[in-house]
C-alpha positions, 0 to 999 in steps of 0.5 A, a space after each residue: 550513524 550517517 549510514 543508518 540516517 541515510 538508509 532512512 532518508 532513502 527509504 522514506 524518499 523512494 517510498 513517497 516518490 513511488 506512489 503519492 500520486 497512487 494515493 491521490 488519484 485514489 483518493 479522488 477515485 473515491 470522491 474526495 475533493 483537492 483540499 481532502 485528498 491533500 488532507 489525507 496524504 497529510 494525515 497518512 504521512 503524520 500518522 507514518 511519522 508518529 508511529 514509525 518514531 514511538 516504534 524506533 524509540 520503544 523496541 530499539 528495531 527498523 519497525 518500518 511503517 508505511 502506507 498501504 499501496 495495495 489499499 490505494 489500488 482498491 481505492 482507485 479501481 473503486 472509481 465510478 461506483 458512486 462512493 462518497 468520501 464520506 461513505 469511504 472515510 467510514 470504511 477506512 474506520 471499519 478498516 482500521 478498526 479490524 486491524 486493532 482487533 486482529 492484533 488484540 484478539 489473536 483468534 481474529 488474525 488467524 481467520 483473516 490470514 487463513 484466507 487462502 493464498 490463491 484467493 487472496 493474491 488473486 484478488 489483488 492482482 485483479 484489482 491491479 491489473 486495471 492500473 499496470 494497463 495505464 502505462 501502455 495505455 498512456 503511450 498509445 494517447 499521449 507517447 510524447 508525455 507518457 513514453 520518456 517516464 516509461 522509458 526512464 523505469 525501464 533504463 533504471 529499472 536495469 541500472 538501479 531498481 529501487 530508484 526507476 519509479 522515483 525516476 519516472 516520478 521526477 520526469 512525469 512531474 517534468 512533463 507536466 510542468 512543460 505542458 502545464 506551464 507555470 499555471 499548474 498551481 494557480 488556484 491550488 492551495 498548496 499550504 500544509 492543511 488538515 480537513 475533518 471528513 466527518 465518517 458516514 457507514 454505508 454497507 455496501 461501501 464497507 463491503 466493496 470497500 472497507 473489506 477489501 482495504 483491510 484484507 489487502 492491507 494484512 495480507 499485501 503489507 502486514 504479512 509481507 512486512 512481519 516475514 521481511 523483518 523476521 529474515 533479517 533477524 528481528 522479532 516483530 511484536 504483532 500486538 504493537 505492530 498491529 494495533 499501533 497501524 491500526 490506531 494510526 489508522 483510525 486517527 488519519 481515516 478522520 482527516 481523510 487517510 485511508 490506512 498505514 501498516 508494516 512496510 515490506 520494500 522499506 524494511 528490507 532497506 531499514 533492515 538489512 546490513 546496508 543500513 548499519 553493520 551493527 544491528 543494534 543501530 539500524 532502528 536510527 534508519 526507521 526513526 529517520 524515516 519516520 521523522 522525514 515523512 513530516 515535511 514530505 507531508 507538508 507538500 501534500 497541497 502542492 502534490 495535490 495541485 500536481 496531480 490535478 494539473 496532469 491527464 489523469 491517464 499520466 497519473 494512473 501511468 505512474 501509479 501502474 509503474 509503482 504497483 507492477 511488481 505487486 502485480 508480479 507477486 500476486 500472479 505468482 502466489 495465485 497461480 501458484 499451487 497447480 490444484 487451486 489455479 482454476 479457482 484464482 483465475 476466476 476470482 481474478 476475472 471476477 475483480 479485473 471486470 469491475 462489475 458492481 452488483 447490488 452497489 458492492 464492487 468486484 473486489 467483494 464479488 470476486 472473493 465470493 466467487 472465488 470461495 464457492 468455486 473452491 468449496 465446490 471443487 473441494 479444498 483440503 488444508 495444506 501445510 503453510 507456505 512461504 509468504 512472498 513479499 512485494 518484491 517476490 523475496 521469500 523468507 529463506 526458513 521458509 516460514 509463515 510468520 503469523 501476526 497474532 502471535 504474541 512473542 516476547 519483545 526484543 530487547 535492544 541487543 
């Protein structure tokens, strides 16, 4: 059981260490206030926690939940658009609500997933690029600050992986402090706290914002997660899975959270054989996790104070660190297929510019463009392709696992 436990708390360690900066630098991105965005990492931990537990304890797997990172990169390359947090707390609803219907109508979840590869990986690597510039940029203004948190991933990064963001987090949290000094949380209120944001629809941010979050979220998280979990022998049940995440969602999206789906670097810790020998126990590792992001969400205040006492440029650093290999993955799954890579490289243009027409971001635009381009150049459909998950890794059967499947549960075997 020790095993299985210590899998979990690592997990949920290097899950939270690695990107909450990611997640409150977006949320600011998009006009939340300190006490929103601390109510909002909250809420996201809170929603992780409840359903990654009634996951563990109903279907007996290492149903790993997480937060979308890829969802965060849309939200903080929104930044400067004009978006209320209000207006955004509405697309996180949309958002959230798509997901419950992808798992409740399977018809729904083939379109989405039917989306092109190359656009849809396209469209994430140019939403990322921005934010793995940071780093550079970073050492270039502040090298004192910025260099000793680049040169700790890249030393753990060769040593221990998994532990070279965590890292990195934990040295930027030291540099800030030293150039802060103890004044980083005076002022902040750190205290646990949740903040109703009641949610406003604006089109224009459904569009630039809400819909992106949600393709991003089913095809960088949720596909990846289903695929991960499949490789490891365990059967997922998409209608739970889907509409679990997606209410979960919905009930944070209120406090000012942006959305949890299936996690994919998590489950490969949760659901491997370095969590339990026995794999009817490794679902002990996902219910520790669950339970764990309980108190890490309890420091969302001080997290906040943080992140508001550090150079934004240091922040984005870290967030760019966290997110790289997602940048690695997305380059390589839309430039992949020879005949579609023209179409990929615009729809990556497109994004990456950050143009805003209309008042919709580049997100939005650079799918269009992307769909013209290959309808024009003629696009034939072709037999279903591995899905990589964030880290690159492929389902060794070489299968799509399609969420909108309803299979049987598994039983506790």
């Amino acid at each position: 059981m020790f095993q299985s436990i210590s899998a979990g708390f690592v997990a949920a360690l290097a899950g939270f260490a690695s990107s909450f900066a990611l997640v409150i630098a977006a949320f600011i991105a998009v006009g939340a206030t300190p006490d929103q965005a601390s109510s909002g990492l909250l809420a996201i931990c809170l929603a992780t926690a409840v359903v990654s537990t009634v996951g563990a304890l109903v279907l007996r797997i290492p149903l790993a939940i997480a937060w979308s990172t890829p969802g965060a990169a849309v939200l903080l390359a929104a930044a400067g658009e004009g978006i209320t947090f209000s207006n955004a707390v509405g697309a996180f609803l949309v958002s959230a609500i798509l997901i419950v219907l992808c798992g409740l109508w399977p018809w729904l979840g083939r379109a989405i997933t039917s989306i092109p590869k190359p656009l849809a990986s396209a469209m994430l690597a140019g939403v990322l690029l921005p934010i793995c510039l940071a780093p550079f940029q970073a050492v270039a203004e502040l090298p004192f600050l910025a260099g000793p948190i680049v040169l700790t991933w890249l030393v753990l990064y060769r040593l221990a992986p998994r532990w070279a963001v965590p890292a990195a987090m934990v040295v930027a949290v030291v540099c800030v402090f030293i150039s802060a000094g103890s004044d980083w949380f005076t002022g902040a209120s750190i205290a646990p706290q949740l903040t109703f944001v009641a949610p406003t629809f604006d089109l224009f941010t459904i569009l630039s914002l809400g819909l992106p979050l949600f393709i991003v979220t089913m095809a960088g998280q949720n596909i990846p997660g289903f695929t991960v979990m499949k490789a490891n022998d365990y059967t997922v049940p998409p209608r739970f899975a889907l509409v679990g995440t997606g209410l979960g969602s919905a009930g944070a999206a209120f406090f000012g959270g942006h959305a949890i789906n299936l996690g994919a670097i998590t489950a490969a810790i949760m659901a491997g054989d370095e969590s339990h020998p026995d794999r009817s126990k490794r679902w002990i590792a996902t219910l520790t996790n669950g339970l764990l992001y309980i108190p890490l969400g309890l420091g969302a205040g001080a997290a906040v104070a943080l992140v508001n006492a550090a150079p934004s440029i240091l922040i984005t650093a870290v967030a760019g660190l966290a997110v790289l290999g997602a940048l690695i993955s997305s380059v390589v799954g839309a430039l992949e297929d020879p005949e579609h890579r023209i179409t990929a490289i615009i729809t990556f243009l497109v994004v990456a510019s950050g143009i805003v027409i209309a008042g919709i971001g580049s997100a939005f635009w650079g799918l269009l463009a992307g769909g013209i381009v290959m309808l024009w150049l003629g696009w034939r459909r072709r037999k279903p392709e591995p899905i990589s998950d964030v880290d690159g890794d492929i389902d060794p059967d070489g299968v799509v696992v399609d969420p909108t499947e309803d299979v049987e549960e598994p039983s506790a075997k």
